[in-house]
C-alpha positions in Angstrom: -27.6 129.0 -9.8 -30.8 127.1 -10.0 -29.3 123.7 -10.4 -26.6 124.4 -7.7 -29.6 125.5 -5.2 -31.1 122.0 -5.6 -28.3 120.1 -5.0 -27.7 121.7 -2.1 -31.4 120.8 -1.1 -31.1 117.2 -2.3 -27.5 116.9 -0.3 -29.3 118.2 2.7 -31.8 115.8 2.3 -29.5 112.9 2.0 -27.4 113.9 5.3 -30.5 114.0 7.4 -32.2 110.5 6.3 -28.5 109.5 6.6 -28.4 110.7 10.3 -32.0 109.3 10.9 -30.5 106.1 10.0 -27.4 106.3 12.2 -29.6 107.5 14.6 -32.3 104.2 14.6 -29.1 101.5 14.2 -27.5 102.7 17.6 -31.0 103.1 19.2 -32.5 99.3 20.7 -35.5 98.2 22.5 -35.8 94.9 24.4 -38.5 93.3 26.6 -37.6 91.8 29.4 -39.3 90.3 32.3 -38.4 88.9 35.7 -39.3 88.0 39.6 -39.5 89.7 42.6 -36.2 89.7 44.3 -33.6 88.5 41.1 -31.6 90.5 39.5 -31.7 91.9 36.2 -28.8 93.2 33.8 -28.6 95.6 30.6 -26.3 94.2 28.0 -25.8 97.4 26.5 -22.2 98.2 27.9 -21.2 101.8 28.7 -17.5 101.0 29.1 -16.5 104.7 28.2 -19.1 106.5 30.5 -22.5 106.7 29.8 -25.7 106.9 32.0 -28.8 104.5 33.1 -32.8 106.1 32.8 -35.7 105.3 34.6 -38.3 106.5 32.6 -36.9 109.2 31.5 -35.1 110.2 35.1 -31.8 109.4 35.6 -30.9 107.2 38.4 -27.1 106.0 38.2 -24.0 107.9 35.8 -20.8 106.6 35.0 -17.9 109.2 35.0 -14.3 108.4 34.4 -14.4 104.9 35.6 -17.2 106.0 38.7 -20.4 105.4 39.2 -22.8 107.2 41.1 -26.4 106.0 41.7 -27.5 108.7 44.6 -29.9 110.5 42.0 -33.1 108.1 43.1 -33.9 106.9 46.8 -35.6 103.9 46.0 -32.6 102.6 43.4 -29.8 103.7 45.9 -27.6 100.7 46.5 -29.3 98.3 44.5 -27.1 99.5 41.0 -24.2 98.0 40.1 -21.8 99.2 37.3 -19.3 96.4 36.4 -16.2 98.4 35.2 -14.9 95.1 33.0 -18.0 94.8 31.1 -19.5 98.3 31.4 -22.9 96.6 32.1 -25.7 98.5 34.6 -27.4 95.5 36.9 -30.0 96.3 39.1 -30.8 93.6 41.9 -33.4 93.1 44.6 -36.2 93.6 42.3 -39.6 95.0 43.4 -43.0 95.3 41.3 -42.4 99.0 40.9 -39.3 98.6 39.3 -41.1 97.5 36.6 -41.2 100.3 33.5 -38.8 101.4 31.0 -35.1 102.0 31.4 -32.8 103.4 28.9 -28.8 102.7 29.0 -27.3 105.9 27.6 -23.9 105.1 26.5 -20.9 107.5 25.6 -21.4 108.8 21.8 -24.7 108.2 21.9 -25.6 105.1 21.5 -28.8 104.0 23.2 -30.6 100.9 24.1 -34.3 100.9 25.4 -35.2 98.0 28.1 -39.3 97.6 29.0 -38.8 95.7 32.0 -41.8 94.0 33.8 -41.4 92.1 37.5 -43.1 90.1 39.0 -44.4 88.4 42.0 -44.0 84.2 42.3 -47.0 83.2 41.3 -49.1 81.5 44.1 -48.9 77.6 44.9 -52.5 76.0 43.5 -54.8 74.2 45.7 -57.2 70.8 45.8 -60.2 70.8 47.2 -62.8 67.4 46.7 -66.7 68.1 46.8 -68.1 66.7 49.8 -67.8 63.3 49.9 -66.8 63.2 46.5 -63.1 62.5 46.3 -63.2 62.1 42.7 -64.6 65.7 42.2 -61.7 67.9 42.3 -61.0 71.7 42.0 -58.0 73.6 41.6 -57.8 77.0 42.3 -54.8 79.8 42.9 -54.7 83.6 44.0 -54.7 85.5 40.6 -52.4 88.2 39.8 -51.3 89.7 36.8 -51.1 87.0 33.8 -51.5 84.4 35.5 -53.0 81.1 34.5 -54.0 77.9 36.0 -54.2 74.6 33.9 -55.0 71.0 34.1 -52.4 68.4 32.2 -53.3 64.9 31.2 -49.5 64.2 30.8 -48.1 66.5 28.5 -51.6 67.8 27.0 -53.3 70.2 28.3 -57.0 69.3 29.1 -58.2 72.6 30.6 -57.1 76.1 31.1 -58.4 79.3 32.7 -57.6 83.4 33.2 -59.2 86.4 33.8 -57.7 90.4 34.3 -60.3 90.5 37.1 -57.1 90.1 39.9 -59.5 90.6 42.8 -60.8 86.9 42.3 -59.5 83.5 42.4 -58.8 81.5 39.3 -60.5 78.2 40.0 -60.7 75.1 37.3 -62.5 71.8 38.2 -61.0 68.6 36.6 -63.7 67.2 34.6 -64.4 63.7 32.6 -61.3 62.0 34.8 -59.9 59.3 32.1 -58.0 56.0 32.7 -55.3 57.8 34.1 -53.9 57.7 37.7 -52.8 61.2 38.2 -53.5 64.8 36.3 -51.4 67.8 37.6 -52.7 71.4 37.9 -49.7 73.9 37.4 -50.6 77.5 38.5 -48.3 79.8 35.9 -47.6 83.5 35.2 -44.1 84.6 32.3 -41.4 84.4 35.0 -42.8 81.5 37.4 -44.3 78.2 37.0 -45.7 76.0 40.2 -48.3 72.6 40.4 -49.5 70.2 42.4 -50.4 66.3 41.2 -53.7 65.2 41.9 -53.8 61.5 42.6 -56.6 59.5 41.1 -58.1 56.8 43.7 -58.8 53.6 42.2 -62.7 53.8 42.8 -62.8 56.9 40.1 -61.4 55.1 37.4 -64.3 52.3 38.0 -66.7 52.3 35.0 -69.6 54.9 36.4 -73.3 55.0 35.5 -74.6 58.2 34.9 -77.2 60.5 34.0 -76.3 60.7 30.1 -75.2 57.1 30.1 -79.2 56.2 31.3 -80.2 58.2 28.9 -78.4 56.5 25.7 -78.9 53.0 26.8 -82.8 54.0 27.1 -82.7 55.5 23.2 -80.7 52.4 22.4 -83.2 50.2 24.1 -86.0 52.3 22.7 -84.8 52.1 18.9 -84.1 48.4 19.3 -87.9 47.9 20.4 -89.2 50.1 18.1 -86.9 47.9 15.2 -88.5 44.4 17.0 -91.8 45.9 16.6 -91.5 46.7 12.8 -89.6 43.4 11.9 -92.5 41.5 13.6 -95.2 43.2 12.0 -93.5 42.9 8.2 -93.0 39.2 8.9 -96.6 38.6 10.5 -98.2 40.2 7.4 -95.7 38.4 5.1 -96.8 35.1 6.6 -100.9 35.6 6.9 -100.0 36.7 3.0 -98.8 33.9 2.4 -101.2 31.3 4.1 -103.8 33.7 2.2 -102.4 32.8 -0.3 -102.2 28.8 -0.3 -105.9 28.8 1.1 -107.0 30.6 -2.2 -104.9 27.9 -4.2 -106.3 24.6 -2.1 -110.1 26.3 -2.6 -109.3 27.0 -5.6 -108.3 22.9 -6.0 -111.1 21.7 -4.2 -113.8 23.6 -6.7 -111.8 22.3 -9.9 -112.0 18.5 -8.4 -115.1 19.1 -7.2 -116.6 20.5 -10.1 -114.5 17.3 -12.4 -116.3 14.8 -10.0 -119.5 16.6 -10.9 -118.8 15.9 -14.4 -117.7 12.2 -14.3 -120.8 11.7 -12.2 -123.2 13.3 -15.0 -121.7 11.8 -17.9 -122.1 8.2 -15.7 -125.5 9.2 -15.2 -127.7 5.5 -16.1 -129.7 5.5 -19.1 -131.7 2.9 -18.1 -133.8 5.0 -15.3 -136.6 4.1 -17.8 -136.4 0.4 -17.5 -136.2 0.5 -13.7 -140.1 0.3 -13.2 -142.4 2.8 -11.9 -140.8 3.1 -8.2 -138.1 4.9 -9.1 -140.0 7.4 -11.6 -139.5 9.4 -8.3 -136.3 9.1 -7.4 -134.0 12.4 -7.4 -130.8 13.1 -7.3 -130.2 15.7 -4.9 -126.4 16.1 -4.6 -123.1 14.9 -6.2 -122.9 12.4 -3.6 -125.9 10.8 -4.6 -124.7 10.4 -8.6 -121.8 8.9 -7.3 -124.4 6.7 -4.8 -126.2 6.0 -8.1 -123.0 5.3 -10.0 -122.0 2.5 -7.2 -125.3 0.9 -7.7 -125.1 0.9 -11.2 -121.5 -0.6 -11.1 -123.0 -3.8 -8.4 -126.0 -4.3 -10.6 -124.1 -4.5 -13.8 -125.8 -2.2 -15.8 -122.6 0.0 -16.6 
């Protein structure tokens, strides 16, 4: 009795997740989106009968081939039931339309639809700076998800947004490149519109600015500074070396100096003696008068 009890439980069990799982497969959900005043149509077909739902009111039934869409005001004669197809299609779309909608078909099979409309988005504007024609500003009434962009061809080169909708979405174009024309495209999921802004010839002229000054003064600054230190390390490489040879020619000088010295008093005469008593005075005072001495010496034979 035991074992019979739990397989009665088990088989119960396995019926419901079994139902669960009919239940999910014929139960959809799509997302859809669209713009004020299209049409939209559920592909869910409800061929045998079936019902649309607005969240969670119904607003149109299908009945033995007949539909009847009196249950809601604002949807009254704006549903159409196409008997071939069994598809619900809703035109004339406002912003309130927007919610979810559920097509209820015959044997219960359902399909959930999140629909979201929405208005054209707005058409961008230019405005220049004064005087400035190659300052430009884009800017475009916001609404929801809507976003404005700049496009340097297919890239885009700037891009804005905000949930604030009680503002205006405005993007200047900024760094304007060797290009003659950039487009700002205001866009929101349903609706895409630009305008091309056309570059005149004087923007795309090489400009000097603030930040250009600025790095051709460091460059001029660095190349100084570089001058500067190059001059200085070859100035004292060259008094180095003149310091340098001056020490070697001194240093010449003395040896030959000091060599003539010692020629001279090796040449010194030995016959001061025999020269009489006027010269017992005589002195030599300087190298140049031993080599004096010497010339004498040399005229008068005695060497």
């Amino acid at each position: 009795m035991e074992f019979r009890r739990q397989e009665r439980q088990w088989l119960t069990h396995l019926l419901i997740i079994v139902g669960l799982c009919f239940s999910i497969s014929q139960t959809g959900e799509e997302m859809l989106t669209q713009v004020v005043g299209k049409s939209i149509t559920f592909s869910n077909p409800t061929k045998q009968g079936g019902s649309l739902l607005y969240n969670g009111d119904n607003i149109a039934v299908v009945v033995e081939g007949r539909m009847d869409s009196s249950y809601k005001d604002s949807f009254k004669d704006r549903i159409q039931w196409d008997q071939e197809t069994g598809q619900f299609t809703i035109k004339d779309l406002t912003t309130s339309d927007s919610g979810m909608y559920v097509v209820d078909g015959k044997g219960g099979a359902k399909t959930t639809y999140q629909l979201t409309v929405f208005d054209p988005v707005s058409r961008p504007m230019l405005t220049t700076a004064d005087n400035e024609t190659c300052s430009v500003e884009c800017s475009v009434k916001n609404d929801r998800d809507v976003t404005l962009s700049w496009y340097s061809g297919e890239e885009i080169i700037n891009k804005t947004s905000s949930p604030e909708l009680s503002i205006k979405l405005s993007l200047p174009l900024v760094d304007i490149l060797n290009r003659t024309s950039y487009i700002c495209e205001a866009a929101n999921p349903v609706t895409k519109v630009h305008v091309t802004f056309h570059v005149p010839t004087t923007c795309t002229e090489t400009k000097v600015t603030d930040n250009d000054i600025e790095r051709v003064r460091g460059s001029l600054i660095g190349a100084v500074m570089c001058v500067l230190v190059a001059s200085g390390v070859l100035g004292l490489a060259i008094y180095l070396k003149k310091g340098r040879n001056r020490d070697v020619q001194d240093s010449s000088e003395r040896e030959q100096a000091v060599h003539m010295y010692a020629e001279v008093t090796h040449s010194k005469p030995k016959h001061n003696q025999e020269l009489g008593p006027c010269n017992e005075d005589l002195e030599v005072k300087s190298v140049y008068d031993h080599i004096q001495l010497h010339r004498m010496d040399i005229l008068s034979g005695n060497v």
